[in-house]
N, C-alpha and C positions, 0 to 999 in steps of 0.2 A: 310417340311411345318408343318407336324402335332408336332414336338417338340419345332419349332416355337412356336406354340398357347401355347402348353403348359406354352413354359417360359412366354409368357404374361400374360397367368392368373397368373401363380406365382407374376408376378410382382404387377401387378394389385392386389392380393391378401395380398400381404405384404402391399402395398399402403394404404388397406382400415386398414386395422390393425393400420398402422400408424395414420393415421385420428381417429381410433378409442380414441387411445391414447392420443392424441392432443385432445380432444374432452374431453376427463378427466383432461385433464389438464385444471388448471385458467388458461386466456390470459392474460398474464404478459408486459404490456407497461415498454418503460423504465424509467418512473418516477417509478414506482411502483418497479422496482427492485434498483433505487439505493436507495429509501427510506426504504426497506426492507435490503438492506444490511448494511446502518447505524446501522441499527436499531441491528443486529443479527449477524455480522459479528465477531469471536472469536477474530481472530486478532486486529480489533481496540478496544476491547474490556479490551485484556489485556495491550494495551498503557495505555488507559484509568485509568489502575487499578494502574500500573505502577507511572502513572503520579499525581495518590493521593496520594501513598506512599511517592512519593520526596513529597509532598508540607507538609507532617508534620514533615519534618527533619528541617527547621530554628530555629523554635520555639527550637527544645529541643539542636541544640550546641551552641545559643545562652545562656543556661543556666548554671548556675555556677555547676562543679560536686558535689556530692551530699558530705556530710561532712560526715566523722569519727565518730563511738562513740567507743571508748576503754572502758575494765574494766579492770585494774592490781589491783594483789598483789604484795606490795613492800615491800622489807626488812624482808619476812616471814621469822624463825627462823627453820629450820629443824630439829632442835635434839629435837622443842617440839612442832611446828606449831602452837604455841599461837601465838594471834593477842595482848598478853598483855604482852605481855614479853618484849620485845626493844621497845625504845622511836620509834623510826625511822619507825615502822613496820606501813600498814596502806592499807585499800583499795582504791584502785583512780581510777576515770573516768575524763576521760580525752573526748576532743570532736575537732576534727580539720576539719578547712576547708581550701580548696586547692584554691588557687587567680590567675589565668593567666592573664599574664601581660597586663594591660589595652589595650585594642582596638583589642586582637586576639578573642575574642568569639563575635564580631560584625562581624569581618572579615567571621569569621568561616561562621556566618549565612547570611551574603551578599552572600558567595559562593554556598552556598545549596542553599539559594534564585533563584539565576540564573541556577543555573542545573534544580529546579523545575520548573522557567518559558520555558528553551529549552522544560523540557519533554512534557509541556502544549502545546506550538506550534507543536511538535512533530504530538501528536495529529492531528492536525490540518492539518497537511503536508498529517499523514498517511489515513485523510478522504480524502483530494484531490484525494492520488493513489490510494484508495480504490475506489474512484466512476469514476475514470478514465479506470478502470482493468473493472468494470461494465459495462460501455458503450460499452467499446471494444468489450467484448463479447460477449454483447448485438447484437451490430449492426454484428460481424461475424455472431449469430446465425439468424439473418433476410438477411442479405446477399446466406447465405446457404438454409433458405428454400424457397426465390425467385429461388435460383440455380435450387432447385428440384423440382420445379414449373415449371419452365421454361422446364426441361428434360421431365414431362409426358407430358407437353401440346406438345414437339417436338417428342415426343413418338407417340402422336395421329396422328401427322399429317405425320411424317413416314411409318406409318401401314395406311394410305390413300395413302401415292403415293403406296405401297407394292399392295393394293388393284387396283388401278391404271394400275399399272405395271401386274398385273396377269393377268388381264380382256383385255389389246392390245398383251400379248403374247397370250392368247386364240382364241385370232384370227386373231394372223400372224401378225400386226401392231408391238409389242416389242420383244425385246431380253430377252432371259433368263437371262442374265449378268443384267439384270438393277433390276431383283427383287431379285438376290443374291446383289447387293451392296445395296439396300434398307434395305434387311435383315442386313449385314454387318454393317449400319450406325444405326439398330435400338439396335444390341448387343455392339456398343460402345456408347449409351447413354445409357443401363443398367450398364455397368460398371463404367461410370460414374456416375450413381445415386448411388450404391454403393459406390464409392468413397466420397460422398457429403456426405454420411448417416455415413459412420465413423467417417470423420471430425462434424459433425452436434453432434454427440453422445459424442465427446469427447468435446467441446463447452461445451453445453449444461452443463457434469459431472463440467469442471471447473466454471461455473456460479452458479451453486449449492454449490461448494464449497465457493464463493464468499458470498451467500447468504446466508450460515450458515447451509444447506439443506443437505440432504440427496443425496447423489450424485446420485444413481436413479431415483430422484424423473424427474417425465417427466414436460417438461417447453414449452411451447406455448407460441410464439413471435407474440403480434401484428398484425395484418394485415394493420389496420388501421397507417401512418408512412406520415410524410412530407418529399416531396420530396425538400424543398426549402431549399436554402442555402444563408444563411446572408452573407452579407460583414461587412469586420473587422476591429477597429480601423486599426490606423496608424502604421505601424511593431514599428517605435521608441518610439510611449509612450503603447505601449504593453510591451515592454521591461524595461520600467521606472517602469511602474508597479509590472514587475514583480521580479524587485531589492528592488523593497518596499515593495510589500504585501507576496511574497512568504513566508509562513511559517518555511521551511528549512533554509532559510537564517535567517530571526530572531532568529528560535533555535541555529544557528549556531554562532549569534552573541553573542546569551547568554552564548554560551560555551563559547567565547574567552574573556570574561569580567570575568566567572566564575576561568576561567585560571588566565586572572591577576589578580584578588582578593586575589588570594592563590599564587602570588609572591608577593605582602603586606604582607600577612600571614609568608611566608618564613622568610622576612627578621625584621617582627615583633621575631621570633626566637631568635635576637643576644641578645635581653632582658631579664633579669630572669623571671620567675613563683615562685611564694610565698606559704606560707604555717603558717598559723596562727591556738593558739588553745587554752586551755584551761582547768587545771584538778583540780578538787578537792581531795585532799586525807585526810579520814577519820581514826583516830587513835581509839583506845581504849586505856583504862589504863590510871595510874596515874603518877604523875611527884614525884621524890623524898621526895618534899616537901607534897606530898599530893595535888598536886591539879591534876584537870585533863587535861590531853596530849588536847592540841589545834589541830584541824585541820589544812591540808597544802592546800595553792592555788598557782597553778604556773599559766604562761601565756609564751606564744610559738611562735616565728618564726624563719621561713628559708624560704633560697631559694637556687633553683640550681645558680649554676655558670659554663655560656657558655665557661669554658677554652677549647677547641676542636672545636674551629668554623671554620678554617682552613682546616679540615678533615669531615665537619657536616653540621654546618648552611651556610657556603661558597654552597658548594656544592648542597644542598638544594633548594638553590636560583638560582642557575644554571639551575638543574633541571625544576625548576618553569617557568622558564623563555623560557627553553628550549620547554615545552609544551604549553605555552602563545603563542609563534610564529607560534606552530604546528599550533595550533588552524587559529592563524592569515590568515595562508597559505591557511589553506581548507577553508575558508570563503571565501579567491578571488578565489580559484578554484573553487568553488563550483557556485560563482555569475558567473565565465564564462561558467560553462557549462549550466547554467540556461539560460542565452542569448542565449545563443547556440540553447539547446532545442527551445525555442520561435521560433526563426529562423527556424529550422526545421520542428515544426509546419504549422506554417503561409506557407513555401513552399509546405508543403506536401496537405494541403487542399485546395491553390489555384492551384496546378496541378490536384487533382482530381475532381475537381471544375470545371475547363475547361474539360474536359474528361469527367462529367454530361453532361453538358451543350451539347454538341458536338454529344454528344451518343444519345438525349434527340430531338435535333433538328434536326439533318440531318443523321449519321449513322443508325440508328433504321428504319425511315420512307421510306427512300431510301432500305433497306434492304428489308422489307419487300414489296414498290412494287418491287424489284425486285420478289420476291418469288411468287406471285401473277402473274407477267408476264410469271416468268418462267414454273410456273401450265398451263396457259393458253395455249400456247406457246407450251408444252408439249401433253396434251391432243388433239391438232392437228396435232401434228406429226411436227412443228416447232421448238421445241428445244427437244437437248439430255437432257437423264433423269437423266445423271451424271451431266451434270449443274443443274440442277431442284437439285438434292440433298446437291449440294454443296452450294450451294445458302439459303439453308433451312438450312444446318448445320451453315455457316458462320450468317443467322440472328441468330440462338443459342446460337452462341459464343459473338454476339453484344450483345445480352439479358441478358445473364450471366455478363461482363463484366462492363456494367451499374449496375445491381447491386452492383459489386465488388466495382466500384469507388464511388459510394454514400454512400457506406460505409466506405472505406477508406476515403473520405472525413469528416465523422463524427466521426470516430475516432480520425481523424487528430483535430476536432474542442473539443474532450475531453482530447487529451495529452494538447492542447494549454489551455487552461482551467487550469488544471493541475498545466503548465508550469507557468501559469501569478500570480495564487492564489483567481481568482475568474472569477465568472461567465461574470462579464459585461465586455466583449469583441467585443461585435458589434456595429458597427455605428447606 
């Protein structure tokens, strides 16, 4: 009995520590942490950074590559290196610029265009999971400290029947056996608060990571929490929606546009690229006659010629097309598992929806009078004290369980969120 007390106090002594801690910590609502994870989150931070880098590539493959300036010496004379000795000899600057064949440096930048708009939706996808991952462990870690809520207050009222149970065995009315299974029931709800407080710790460190924090840093949930739950549009134009606004898909359509752009691009290939230019060459010295060597001006072009398109630009275009389809492909895969998600959504929080509601209006109230009967009932010597505590444990596990599904319920209403691309999902 007296190692009993002891572990109480312990308990109770870690208890108040914890309270202390919580008491240093801000109360953190969940607007306030997904506003704070927008805000400070490393990850969407480097999309973000990511997603500026694409948007200044159009601009510069839309432009022409930059031109040539040559300097030559021509026709210098090695046995005297005078620039006056041969007619022919002379310094020249020459200057070229390189021409891709009309319509590939549009091409070019229509396709960068569209990579940089994926990477902007991109964005936009990774703030959805970002505030989705938010909620989530948001609502676990309120879920968890109703848990450990729920475990001292059925702590206290254990160590009452235990009280109970001592004072009828003190005078012959109880069994020894009913204050060892008291005891028995109040050491499997310390291990269970243990159990809550590892899970509760390891929460907590990923929501910190979520927040951009300090994985230490101690976090305090609300107390203050709606227990209500909306109803939802209509499953079918939840899904319209979320073929239209989900961000992923947009990005995703950009890629497959981005794809066929650059099979245009390919087969702009079977056409040459040019090359135009222009040199002055400067003489010294005099002509036979005595007058002086004229300067030379040339003027310049080429172009490649596509002989190997068979083995190159064929193949090229292959290629191209071959990734256009990829593209094609994961954009309807991708819209089916998006419908999908929805669906699962929508099932998941009208299951735990009904399971509120159920827990809220008849399991919980029924539970508890029974526990109340069974008290009464007990202290006159009409009910056994193993019912009296199973009855006290099972309202525990109804207490515990309500909170689980209200929060599985609002998780379920942040993937569906998520899943659609925006907030307005209720009727």
């Amino acid at each position: 009995m007296h190692d009993q007390k002891k572990a109480v106090m312990r308990l109770c002594l870690a208890g108040s520590l914890l309270m202390g801690a919580a008491v240093v910590a801000d109360t953190l609502s969940l607007e306030m942490a997904v506003a704070e994870a927008q805000a400070s989150n490393p990850g969407l931070a480097a999309i973000q950074e990511r997603a500026k880098a694409l948007a200044e590539i159009p601009s510069q493959v839309e432009s022409l590559p930059d031109p040539t300036l040559s300097v030559n010496m021509m026709s210098l004379p090695l046995d005297s290196f005078s620039f006056t000795q041969e007619e022919m000899t002379q310094l020249q600057i020459e200057i070229t610029q390189a021409l891709p064949y009309p319509g590939k440096l549009a091409l070019h930048s229509q396709a960068a265009t569209f990579d940089a708009g994926a990477d902007a939706s991109t964005i936009d996808e990774q703030r959805l999971q970002l505030i989705r991952d938010v909620k989530t462990v948001w609502w676990n870690l309120l879920y968890l400290d109703r848990a450990l809520e729920t475990v001292a207050r059925n702590q206290t009222l254990l160590e009452q029947f235990v009280g109970i149970a001592e004072t009828r065995y003190q005078v012959g009315q109880g069994l020894q056996q009913d204050i060892l299974m008291a005891q028995l029931e109040l050491s499997n709800l310390r291990d269970s608060a243990i159990r809550l407080q590892n899970m509760r710790d390891n929460e907590m460190a990923r929501l910190n990571m979520l927040l951009g924090r300090s994985s230490y840093q101690a976090i305090q949930i609300s107390t203050s929490v709606s227990e209500y739950l909306p109803s939802l549009v209509d499953e079918a134009a939840l899904q319209e929606r979320a073929v239209s606004l989900r961000p992923e898909l947009s990005a995703q359509r950009q890629r497959a546009e981005a794809a066929r752009t650059r099979v245009d691009l390919a087969k702009k290939d079977y056409a040459p690229d040019f090359m135009v230019g222009a040199a002055y060459g400067l003489r010294n010295g005099d002509n036979a006659d005595g007058s002086r060597r004229a300067d030379f001006g040339s003027v310049m072009f080429s172009m490649n010629l596509p002989l190997y398109s068979g083995s190159k630009q064929d193949r090229a275009v292959d290629q191209r097309n071959a990734e256009w389809m990829q593209q094609k492909y994961h954009l309807h895969d991708r819209r089916n598992q998006i419908v999908s998600e929805v669906r699962s959504a929508i099932s998941d929080y009208q299951h735990a929806g009904e399971q509120v509601v159920l827990f809220q209006k008849e399991i919980i109230p029924q539970a508890r009078q029974t526990v109340d009967a069974m008290l009464a009932g007990y202290q006159v010597g009409k009910v056994d004290f193993l019912d009296l505590v199973r009855s006290q444990t099972a309202l525990y596990n109804y207490e515990t369980q309500y909170w689980e599904a209200l929060s599985s319920a609002n998780q379920a209403l942040a993937r569906l969120v998520a899943a659609v691309g925006e907030e307005n999902i209720y009727e």
